[in-house]
Structures are given as C-alpha cells and as structure tokens.
N, C-alpha and C positions, 0 to 999 in steps of 0.2 A: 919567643916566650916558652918557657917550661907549661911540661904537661897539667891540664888542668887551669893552669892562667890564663887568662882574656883580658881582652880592656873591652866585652861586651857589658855594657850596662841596662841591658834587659831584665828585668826583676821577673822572676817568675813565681804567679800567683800560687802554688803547688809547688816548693823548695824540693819535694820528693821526686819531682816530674825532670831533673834535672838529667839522674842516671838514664833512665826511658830514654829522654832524647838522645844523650850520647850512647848507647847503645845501639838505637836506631839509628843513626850517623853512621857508625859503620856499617849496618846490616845491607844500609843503602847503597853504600859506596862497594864492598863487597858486591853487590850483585850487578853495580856499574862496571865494575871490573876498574875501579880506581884504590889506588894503595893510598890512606891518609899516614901522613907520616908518623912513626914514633915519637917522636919528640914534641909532636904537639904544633909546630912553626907550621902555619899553611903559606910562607911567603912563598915557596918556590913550588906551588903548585898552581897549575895553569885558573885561568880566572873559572873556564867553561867548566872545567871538572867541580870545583866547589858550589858554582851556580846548578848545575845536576846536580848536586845530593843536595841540595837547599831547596830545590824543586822539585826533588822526588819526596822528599820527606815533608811535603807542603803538603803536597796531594796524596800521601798515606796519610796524614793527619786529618784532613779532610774527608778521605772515606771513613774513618774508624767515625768523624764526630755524625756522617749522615746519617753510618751503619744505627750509632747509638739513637738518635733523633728519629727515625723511624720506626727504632724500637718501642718508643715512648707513643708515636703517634698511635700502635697497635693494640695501648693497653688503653 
C-alpha cells in the first residue's frame, strides 16, 4: 500500500488526532531503533517490531491520559 493508505477501519473520534499518532509512530519506533519503511508497506517487517511500537505507543498514550486525569482530580 502507498503512503498514507490502510485498509484500517478505525474511525477516529478527533480526525485531527490522526497526524499526532503518526508522528508518534515514528518518534516511537526511532527510539526502538526500528526503521518504518518509506513507502508505507509494513509487510516485510517483522511481526515483534510493529507489535513494539503498538505497545510503546499504547503506554505513551496512557500516561499522557493519567498525566491529564490527575490533573483534573487536583482542581
């Protein structure tokens, strides 16, 4: 698949929240020390590599929402 194509049918409630995530996709995978390819195709990249930045980016997501939820509880 060309860059930017998926056959994800995930609807995201925040259309803007799109970039963020793929941003953070790489930022993640950069700091795993895994190369996502240019072109977009993740078929020839190993399963464990994409399941790491799917789960580091699970649990970034996760602190940012406790980070905010505690904030809330403070006020």
């Amino acid at each position: 698949m060309a860059q930017g194509q998926s056959n994800n049918n995930n609807i995201l409630v925040v259309p803007q929240a799109r970039q963020a995530l793929e941003q953070l996709k790489y930022e993640v995978a950069q700091e795993l020390g895994i190369q996502i390819p240019q072109d977009g195709y993740y078929g020839y990249m190993a399963t464990r590599d994409t399941g790491a930045i799917g789960g580091h980016i699970t649990r970034r997501l996760v602190q940012i929402a406790e980070q905010q939820l505690s904030g809330f509880a403070r006020r």
